[in-house]
TORROFI-160700 format. One record per residue: x, y, z of N, C-alpha, C in turn; residue in one letter; chain; residue number from 0. Coordinates in pm, whole numbers. Each point is the difference from the previous one (the first is absolute). Layout:
BEGIN
n.px  n.py  n.pz  ca.px  ca.py  ca.pz  c.px  c.py  c.pz  r  c  k
X  Y  Z  X  Y  Z  X  Y  Z  A  A  NUM .
...
END
This chain:
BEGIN
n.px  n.py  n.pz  ca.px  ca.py  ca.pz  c.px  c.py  c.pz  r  c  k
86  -119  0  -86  119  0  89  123  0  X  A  0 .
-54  79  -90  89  129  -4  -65  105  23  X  A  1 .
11  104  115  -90  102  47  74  167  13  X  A  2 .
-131  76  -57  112  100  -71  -103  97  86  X  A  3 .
44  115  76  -72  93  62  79  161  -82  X  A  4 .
-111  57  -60  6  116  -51  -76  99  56  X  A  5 .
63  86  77  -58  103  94  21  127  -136  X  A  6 .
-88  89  104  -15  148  -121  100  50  3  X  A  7 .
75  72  -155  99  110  18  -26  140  -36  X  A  8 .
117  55  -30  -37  173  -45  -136  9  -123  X  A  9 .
26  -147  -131  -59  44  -107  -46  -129  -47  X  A  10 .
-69  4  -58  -98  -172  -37  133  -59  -58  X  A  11 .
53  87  -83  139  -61  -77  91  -48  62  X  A  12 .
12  33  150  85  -22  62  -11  -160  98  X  A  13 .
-115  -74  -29  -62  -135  11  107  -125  -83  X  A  14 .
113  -74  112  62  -73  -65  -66  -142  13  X  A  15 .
-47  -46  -159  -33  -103  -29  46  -118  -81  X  A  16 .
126  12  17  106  -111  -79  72  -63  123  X  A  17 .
-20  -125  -106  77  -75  92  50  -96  -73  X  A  18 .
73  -95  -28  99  -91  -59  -58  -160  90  X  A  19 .
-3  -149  -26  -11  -70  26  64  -54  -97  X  A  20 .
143  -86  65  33  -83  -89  52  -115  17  X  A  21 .
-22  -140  -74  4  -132  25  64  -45  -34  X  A  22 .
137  -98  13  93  -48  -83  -19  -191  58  X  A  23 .
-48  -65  -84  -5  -163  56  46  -70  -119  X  A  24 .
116  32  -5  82  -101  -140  -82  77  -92  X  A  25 .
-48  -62  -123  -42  58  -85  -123  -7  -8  X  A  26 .
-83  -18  105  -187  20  21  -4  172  109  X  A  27 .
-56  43  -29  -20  101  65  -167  -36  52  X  A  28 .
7  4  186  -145  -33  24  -63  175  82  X  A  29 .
-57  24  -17  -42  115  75  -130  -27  69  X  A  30 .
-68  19  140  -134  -27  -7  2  47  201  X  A  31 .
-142  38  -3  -4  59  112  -134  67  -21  X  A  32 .
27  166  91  -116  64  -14  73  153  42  X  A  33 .
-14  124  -52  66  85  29  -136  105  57  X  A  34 .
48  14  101  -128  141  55  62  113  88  X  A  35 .
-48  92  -69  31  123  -4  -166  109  116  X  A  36 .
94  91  31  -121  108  86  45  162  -44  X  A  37 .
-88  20  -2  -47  147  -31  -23  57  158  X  A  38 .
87  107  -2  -64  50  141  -18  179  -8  X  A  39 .
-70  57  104  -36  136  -6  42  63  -137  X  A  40 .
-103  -43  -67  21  7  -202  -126  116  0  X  A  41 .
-42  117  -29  -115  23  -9  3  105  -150  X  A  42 .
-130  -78  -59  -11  -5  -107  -124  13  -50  X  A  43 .
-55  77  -74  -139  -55  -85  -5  -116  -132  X  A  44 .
171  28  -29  -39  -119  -127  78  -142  54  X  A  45 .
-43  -41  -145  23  -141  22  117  -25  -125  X  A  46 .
83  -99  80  128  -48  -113  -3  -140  -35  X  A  47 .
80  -26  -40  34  -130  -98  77  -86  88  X  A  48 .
-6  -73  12  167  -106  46  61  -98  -105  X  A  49 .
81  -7  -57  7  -63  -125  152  -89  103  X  A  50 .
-8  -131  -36  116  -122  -10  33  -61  -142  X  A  51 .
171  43  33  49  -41  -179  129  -77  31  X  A  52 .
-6  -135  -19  126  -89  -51  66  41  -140  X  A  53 .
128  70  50  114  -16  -137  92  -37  -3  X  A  54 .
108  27  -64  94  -60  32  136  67  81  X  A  55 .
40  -92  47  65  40  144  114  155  24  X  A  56 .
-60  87  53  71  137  -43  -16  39  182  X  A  57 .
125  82  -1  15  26  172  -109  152  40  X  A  58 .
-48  73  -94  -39  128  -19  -103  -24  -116  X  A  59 .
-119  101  37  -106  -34  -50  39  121  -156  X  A  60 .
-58  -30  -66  -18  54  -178  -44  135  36  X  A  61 .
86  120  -53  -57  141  71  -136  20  -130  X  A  62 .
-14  -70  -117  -93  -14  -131  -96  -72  31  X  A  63 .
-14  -78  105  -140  -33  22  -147  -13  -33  X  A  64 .
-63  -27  -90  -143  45  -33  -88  -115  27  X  A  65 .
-146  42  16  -75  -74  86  -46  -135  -87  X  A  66 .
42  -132  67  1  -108  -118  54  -21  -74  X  A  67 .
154  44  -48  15  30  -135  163  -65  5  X  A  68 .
57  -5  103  142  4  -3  55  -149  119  X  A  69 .
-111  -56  33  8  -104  99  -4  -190  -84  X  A  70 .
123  -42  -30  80  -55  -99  -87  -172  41  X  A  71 .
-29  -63  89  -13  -115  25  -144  42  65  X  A  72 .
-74  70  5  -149  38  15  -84  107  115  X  A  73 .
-53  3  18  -64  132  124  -133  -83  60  X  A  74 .
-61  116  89  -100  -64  76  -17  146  95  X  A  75 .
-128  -31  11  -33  120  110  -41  -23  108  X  A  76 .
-38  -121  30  -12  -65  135  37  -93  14  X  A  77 .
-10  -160  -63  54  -101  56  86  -70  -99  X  A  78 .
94  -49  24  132  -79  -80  -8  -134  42  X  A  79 .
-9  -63  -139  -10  -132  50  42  -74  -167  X  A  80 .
13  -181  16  59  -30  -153  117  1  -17  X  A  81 .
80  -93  -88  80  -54  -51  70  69  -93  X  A  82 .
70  99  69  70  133  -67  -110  70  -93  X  A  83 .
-53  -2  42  -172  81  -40  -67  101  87  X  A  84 .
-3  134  -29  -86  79  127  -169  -45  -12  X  A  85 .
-44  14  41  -203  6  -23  -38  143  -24  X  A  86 .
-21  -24  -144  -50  183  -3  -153  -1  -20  X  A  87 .
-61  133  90  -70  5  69  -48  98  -53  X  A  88 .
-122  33  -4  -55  136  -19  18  105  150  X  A  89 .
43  144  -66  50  73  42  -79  26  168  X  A  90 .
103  53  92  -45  -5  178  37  139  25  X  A  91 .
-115  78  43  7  103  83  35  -36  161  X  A  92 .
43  58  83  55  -31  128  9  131  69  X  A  93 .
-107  1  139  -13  101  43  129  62  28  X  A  94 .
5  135  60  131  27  32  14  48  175  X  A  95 .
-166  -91  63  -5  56  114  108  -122  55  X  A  96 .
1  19  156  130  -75  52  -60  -145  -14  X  A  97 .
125  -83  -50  -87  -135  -22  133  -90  -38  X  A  98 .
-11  -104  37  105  -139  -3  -16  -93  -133  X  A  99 .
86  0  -134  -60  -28  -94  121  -116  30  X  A  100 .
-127  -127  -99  131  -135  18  13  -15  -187  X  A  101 .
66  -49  -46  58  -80  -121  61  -146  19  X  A  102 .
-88  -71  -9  107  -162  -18  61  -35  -139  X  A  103 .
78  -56  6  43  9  -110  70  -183  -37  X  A  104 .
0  -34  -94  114  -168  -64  85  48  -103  X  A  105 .
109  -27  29  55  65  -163  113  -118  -19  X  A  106 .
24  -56  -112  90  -92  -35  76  65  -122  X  A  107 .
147  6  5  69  45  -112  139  -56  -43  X  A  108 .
11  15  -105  152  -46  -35  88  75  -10  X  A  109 .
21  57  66  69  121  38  39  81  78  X  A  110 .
81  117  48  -64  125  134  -106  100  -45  X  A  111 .
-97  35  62  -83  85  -33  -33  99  130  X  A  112 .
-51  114  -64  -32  91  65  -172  44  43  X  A  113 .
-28  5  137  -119  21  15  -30  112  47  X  A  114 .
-90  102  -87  -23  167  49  -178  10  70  X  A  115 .
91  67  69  -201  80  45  1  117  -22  X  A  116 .
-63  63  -59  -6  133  -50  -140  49  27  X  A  117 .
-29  150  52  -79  52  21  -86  102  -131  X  A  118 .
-84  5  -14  -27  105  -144  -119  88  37  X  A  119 .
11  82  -64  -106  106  48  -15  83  -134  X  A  120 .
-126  24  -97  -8  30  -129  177  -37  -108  X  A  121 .
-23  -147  -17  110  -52  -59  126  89  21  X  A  122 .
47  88  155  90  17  -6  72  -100  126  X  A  123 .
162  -56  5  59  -50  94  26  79  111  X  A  124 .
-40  -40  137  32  87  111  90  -61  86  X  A  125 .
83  -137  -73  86  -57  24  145  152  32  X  A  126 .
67  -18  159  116  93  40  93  6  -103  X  A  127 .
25  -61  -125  100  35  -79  -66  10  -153  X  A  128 .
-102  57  29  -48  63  -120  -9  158  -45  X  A  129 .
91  72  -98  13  94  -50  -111  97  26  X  A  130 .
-153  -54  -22  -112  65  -41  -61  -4  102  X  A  131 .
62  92  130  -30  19  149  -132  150  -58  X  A  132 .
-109  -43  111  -98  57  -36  -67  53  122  X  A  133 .
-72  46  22  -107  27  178  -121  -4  -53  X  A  134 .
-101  -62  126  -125  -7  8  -34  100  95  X  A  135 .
-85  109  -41  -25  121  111  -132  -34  40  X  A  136 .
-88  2  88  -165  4  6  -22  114  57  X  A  137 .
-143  7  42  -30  157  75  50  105  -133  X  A  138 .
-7  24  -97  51  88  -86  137  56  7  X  A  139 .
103  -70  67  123  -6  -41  -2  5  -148  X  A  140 .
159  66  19  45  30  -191  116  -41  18  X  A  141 .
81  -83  -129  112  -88  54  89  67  -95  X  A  142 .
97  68  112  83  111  -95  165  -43  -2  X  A  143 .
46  -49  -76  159  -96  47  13  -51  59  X  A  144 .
-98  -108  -20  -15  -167  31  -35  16  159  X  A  145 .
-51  132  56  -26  6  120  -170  65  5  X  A  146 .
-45  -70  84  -130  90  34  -36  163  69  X  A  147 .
-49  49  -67  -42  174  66  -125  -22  64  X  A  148 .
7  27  118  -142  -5  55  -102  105  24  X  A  149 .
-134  -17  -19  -44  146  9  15  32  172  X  A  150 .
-53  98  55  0  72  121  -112  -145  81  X  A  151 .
58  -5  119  -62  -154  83  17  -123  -20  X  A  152 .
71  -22  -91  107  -117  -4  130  32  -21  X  A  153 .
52  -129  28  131  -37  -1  1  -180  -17  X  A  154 .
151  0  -8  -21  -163  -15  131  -69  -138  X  A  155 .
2  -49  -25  109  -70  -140  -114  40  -105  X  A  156 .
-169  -79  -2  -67  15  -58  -75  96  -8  X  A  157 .
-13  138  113  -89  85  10  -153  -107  111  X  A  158 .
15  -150  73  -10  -82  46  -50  96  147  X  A  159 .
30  45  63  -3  54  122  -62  143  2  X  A  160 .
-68  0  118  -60  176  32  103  29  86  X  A  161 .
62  131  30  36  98  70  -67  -11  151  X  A  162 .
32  -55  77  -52  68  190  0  105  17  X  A  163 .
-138  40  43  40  187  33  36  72  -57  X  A  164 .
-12  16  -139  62  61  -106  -135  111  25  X  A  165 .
-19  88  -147  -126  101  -31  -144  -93  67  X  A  166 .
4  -133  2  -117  -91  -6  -11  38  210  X  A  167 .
-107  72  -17  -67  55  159  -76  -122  77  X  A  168 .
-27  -97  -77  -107  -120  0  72  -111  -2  X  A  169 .
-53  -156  -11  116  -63  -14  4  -86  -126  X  A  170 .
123  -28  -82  28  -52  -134  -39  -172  -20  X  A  171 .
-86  13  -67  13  -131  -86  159  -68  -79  X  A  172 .
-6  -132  61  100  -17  -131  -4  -16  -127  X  A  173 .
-157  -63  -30  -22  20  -123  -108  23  6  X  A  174 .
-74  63  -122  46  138  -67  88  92  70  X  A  175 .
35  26  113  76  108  3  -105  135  6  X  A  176 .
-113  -43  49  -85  138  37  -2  20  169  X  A  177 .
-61  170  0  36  7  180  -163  -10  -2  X  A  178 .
23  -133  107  -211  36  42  0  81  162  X  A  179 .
-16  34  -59  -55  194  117  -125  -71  106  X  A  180 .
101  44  151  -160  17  92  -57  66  -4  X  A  181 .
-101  18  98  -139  79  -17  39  121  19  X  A  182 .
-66  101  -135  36  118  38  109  49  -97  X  A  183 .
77  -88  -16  110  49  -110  -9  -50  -170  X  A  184 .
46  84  -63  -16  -15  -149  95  8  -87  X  A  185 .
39  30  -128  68  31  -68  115  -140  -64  X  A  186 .
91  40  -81  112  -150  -11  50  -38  83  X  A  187 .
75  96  66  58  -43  135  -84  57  126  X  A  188 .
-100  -39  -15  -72  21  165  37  126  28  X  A  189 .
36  112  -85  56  112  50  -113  124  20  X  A  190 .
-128  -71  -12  -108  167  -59  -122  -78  164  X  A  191 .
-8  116  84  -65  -36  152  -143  57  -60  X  A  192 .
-87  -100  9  -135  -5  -85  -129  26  153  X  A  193 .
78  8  99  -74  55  111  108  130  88  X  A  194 .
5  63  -50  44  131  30  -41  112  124  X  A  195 .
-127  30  -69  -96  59  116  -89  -73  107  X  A  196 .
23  -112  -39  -41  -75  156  127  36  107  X  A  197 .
74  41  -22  169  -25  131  25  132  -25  X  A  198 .
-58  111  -69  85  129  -41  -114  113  -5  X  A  199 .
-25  127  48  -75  111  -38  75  110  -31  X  A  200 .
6  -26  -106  87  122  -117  -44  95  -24  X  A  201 .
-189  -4  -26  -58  86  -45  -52  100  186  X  A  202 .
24  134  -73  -44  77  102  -150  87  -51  X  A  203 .
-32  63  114  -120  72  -29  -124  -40  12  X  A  204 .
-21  -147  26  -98  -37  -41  -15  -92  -138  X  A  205 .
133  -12  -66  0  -91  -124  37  -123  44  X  A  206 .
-102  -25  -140  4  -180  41  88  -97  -55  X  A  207 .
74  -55  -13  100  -88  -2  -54  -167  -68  X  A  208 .
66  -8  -141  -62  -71  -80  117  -58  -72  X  A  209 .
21  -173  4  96  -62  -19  23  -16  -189  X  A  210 .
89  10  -84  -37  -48  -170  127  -88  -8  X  A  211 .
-41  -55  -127  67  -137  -38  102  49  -16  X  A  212 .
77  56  -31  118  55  23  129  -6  151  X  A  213 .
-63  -44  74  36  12  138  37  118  69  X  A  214 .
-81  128  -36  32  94  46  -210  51  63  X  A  215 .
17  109  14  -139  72  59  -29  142  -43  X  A  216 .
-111  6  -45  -50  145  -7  -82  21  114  X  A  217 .
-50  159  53  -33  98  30  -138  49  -50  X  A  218 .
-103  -36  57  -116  58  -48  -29  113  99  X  A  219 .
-14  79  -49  16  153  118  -167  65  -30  X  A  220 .
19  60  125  -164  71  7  17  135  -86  X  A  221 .
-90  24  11  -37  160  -31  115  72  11  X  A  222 .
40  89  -64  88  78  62  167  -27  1  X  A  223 .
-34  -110  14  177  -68  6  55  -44  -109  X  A  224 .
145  3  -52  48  -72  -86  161  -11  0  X  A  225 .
93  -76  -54  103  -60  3  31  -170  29  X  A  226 .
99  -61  -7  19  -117  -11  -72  -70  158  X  A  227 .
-4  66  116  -15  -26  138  -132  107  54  X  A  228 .
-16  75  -109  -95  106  10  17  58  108  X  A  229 .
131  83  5  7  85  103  16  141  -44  X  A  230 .
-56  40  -112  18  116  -83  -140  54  27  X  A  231 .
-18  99  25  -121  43  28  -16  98  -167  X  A  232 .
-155  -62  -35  -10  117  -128  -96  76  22  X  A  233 .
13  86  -159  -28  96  27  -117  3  -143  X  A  234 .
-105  -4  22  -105  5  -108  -34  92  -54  X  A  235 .
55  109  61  -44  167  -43  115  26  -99  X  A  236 .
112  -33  -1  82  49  -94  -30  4  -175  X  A  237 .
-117  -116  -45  -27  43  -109  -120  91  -70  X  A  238 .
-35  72  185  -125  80  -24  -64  -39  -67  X  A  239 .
-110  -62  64  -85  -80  -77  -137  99  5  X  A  240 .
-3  97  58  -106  79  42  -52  122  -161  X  A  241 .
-129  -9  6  6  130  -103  -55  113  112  X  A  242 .
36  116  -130  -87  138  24  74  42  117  X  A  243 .
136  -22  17  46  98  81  -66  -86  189  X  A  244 .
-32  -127  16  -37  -33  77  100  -80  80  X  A  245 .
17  -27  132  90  2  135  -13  -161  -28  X  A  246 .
147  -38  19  3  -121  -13  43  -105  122  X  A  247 .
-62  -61  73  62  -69  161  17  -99  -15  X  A  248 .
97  -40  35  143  -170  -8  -130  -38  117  X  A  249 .
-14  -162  -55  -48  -90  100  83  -116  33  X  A  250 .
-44  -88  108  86  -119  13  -91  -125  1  X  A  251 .
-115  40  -73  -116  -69  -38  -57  -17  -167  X  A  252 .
-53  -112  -13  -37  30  -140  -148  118  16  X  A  253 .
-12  126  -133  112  -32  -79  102  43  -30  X  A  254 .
97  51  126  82  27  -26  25  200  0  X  A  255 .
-75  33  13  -9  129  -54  -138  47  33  X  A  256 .
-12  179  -22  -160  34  42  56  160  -33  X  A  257 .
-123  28  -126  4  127  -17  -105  65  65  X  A  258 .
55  145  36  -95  69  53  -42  115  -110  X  A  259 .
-110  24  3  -23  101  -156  -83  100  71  X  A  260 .
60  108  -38  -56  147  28  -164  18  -25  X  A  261 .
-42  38  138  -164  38  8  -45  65  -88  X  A  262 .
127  97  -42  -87  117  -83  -20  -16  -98  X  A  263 .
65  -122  -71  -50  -16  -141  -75  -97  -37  X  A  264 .
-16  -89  110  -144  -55  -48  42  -148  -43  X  A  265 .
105  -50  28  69  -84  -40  -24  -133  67  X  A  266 .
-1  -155  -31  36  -114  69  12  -100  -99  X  A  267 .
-1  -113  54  50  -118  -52  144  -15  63  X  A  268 .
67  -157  -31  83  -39  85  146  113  -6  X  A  269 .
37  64  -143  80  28  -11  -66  208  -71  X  A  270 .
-105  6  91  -30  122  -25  -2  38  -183  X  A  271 .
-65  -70  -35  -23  -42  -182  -115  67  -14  X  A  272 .
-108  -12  99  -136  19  -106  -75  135  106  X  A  273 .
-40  81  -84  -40  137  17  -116  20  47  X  A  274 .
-91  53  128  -107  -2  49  -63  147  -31  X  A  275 .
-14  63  -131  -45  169  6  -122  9  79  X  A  276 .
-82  -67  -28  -117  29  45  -47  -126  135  X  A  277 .
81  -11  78  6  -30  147  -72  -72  6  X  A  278 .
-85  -28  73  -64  -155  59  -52  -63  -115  X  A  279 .
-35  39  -125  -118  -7  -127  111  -144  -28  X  A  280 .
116  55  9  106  -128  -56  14  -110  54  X  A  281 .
-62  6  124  24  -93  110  145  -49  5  X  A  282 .
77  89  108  141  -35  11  21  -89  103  X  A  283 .
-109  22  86  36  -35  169  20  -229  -17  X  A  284 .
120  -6  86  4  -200  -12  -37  -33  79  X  A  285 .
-55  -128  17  -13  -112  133  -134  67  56  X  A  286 .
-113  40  -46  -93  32  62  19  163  83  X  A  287 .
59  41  -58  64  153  66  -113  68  -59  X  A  288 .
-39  157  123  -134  49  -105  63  129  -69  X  A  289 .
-35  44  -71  46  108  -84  -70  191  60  X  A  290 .
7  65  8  11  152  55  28  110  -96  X  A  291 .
-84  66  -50  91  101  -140  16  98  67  X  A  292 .
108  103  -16  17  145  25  42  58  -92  X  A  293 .
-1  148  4  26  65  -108  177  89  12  X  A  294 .
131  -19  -23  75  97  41  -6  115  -53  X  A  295 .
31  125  46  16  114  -29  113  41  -118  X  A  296 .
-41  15  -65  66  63  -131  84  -157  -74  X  A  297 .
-99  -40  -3  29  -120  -86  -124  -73  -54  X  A  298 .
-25  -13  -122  -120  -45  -63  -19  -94  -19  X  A  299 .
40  -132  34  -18  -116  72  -59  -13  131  X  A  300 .
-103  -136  1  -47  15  82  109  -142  117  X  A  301 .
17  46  122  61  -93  68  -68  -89  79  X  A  302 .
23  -122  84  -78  -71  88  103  -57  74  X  A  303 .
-82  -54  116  63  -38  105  -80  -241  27  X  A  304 .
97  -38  18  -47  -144  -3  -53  -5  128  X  A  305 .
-54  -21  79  -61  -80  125  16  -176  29  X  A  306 .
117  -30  76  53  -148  -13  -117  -46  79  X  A  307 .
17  -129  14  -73  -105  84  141  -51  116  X  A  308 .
-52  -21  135  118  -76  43  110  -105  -72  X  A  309 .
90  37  19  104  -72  -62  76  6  -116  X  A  310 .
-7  101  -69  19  112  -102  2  129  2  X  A  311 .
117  44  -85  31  131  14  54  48  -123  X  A  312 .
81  131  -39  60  15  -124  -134  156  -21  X  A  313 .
22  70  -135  -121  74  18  -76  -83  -134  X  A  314 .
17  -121  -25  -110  -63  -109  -30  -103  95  X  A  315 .
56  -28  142  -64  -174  89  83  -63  -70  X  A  316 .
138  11  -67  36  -85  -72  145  -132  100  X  A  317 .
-25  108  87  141  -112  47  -85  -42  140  X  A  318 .
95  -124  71  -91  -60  116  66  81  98  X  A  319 .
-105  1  109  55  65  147  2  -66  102  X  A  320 .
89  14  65  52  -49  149  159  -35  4  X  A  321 .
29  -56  130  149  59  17  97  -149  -70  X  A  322 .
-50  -44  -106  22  -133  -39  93  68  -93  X  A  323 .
-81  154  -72  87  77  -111  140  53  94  X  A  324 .
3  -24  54  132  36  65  125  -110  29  X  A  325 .
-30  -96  -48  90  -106  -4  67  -38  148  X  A  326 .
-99  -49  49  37  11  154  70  -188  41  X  A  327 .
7  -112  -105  -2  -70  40  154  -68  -70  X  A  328 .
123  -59  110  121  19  -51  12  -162  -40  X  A  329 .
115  -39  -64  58  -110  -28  -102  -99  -72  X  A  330 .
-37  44  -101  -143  -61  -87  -122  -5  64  X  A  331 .
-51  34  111  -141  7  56  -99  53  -86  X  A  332 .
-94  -48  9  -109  28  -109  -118  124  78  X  A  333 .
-51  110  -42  -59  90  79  -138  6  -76  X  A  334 .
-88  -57  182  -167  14  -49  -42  104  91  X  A  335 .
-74  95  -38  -65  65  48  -142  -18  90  X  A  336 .
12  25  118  -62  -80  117  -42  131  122  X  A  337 .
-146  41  -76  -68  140  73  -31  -22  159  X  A  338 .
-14  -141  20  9  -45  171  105  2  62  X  A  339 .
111  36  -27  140  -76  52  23  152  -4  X  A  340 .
60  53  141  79  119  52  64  54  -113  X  A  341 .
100  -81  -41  87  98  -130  -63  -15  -97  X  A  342 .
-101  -18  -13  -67  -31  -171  11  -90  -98  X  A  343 .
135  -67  34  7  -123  -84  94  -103  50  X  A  344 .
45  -145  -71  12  -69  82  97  -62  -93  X  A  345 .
179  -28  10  54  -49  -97  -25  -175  21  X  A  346 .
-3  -65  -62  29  -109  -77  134  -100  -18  X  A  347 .
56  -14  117  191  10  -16  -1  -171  -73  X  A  348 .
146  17  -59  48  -128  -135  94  -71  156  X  A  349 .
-7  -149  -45  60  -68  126  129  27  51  X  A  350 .
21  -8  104  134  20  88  -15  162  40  X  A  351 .
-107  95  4  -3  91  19  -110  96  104  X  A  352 .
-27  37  83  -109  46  93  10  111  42  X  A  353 .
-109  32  50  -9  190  22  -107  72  -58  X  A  354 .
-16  109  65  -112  80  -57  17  -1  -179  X  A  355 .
172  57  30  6  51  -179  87  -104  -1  X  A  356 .
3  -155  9  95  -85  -21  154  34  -4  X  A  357 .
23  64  105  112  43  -11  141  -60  115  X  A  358 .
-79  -140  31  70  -71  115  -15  -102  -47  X  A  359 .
131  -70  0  72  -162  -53  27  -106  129  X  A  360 .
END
């Protein structure tokens, strides 16, 4: 019995599979046995050849080699057997996972002869003294002077291995070679935190904090506010939105803004747009507000006065009243107006927060 252990090297090419057996018994040459061979930590997706070739007796294998073609007294791809005769066989795939392959073999000759095991992989020899040294990369390795390039998270002879702790935040498969991400994390390398604003309040003011596939967070900001954290306070009046020469007041409420439009001309609507000459006839007054005409002095328009209903004010009833317009309620609290309650209204506070005006953590 002849037993041949082939452990992994730098390069598939680098797999020595020759070996010499030779018989001298007067002038019968008997050969016979069983030769088995192991594959060990081989990792591979494909599959190779094992080819056995009796020739004639040479100390060094043929660097010309071709598959079937050059093996003088016959071949075989798995079993040898016969009266200086190989058994040829239709062709044997052979996994390349770790595995103990046997060959028995009878060989009778008149002569010395030589017995090869040769490895093949797309009819090339990966026999150690073959010229046409080659690499097998997986994982999208690129095999750049007979050596493998690996992309980013492997490493390995073959590109075979993930990286520990490399970019990969999560932990690596060996094969495929993907990072599967715990809960919460995303991206290739587990690098994008897909729960952000659960552990973090970035957003100020009252903005709300909203996770995107991206692994980052936007900022949904109230009224009034804007920037990445919405700590920019704006300013709604700057593009004067008001006509007719009418007073324009920054809110921190939608919508944002509130024109005030001069009595004397008779003026309302939201942005002091639409013209009231002839006073109550137009019906300016909002929200159930009652209307009042007067006449000013040396002006031929006639003017009026709105009459609100509780809870409205403005001189059209157009905006709401109570001290809710005053933005009394801090750190996102929501403000209802509440005519039973001492201060008039009653904030609404967002969790982790308490107080009149939610202003205690």
């Amino acid at each position: 019995m002849f037993i041949i252990l082939l452990p992994t090297r730098q390069r598939l090419s680098s797999f020595y599979l020759f070996f010499i057996i030779l018989f001298i018994y007067f002038n019968l040459i008997i050969g016979s046995g069983q030769l088995k061979f192991q594959l060990t930590t081989f990792n591979s997706s494909e599959q190779f050849r094992v080819e056995l070739c009796a020739n004639e007796f040479r100390w060094r294998e043929s660097s010309k080699s071709e598959w079937g073609k050059d093996c003088k007294f016959g071949r075989a791809e798995v079993f040898l057997s016969g009266n200086g005769t190989f058994d040829e066989r239709q062709q044997t795939l052979i996994s390349t996972s770790t595995t103990s392959i046997s060959l028995p073999f009878s060989h009778f000759w008149r002569q010395s002869f030589t017995l090869e095991l040769r490895l093949w992989h797309n009819n090339v020899l990966l026999n150690e003294n073959n010229n046409k040294s080659i690499c097998y990369c997986i994982n999208d390795g690129k095999c750049v002077d007979n050596k493998c390039v690996c992309p980013v998270g492997y490493w390995g002879n073959n590109c075979e291995k993930c990286i520990p702790n490399s970019r990969c935040k999560g932990f690596c498969r060996q094969r495929p070679g993907e990072c599967s991400c715990p809960e919460g994390k995303g991206g290739q390398f587990c690098e994008k935190d897909l729960i952000f604003c659960s552990k973090n309040s970035p957003c100020q003011n009252g903005g709300i904090c909203q996770n995107n596939a991206e692994g980052n967070y936007t900022c949904k900001c109230k009224p009034g506010y804007g920037g990445i954290n919405c700590e920019r306070q704006l300013n709604n009046c700057e593009e004067e939105p008001c006509y007719n020469g009418a007073k324009c007041i920054n809110l921190f409420s939608s919508p944002g803004f509130r024109c005030e439009c001069p009595p004397s001309l008779g003026l309302y609507g939201r942005f002091c747009e639409i013209k009231a000459p002839n006073g109550c006839k137009d019906l300016p007054c909002q929200n159930g507000g009652s209307c009042a005409d007067f006449n000013l002095k040396n002006n031929s328009n006639t003017s009026f006065k709105c009459l609100c209903p509780d809870g409205w004010t403005g001189h059209f009833c157009e905006q709401p009243w109570g001290r809710c317009t005053e933005n009394p309620c801090q750190n996102g609290g929501s403000c209802i107006t509440d005519n039973f309650n001492i201060n008039g209204y009653v904030c609404l506070c967002p969790i982790g927060w308490s107080g009149i005006n939610c202003e205690n953590k």
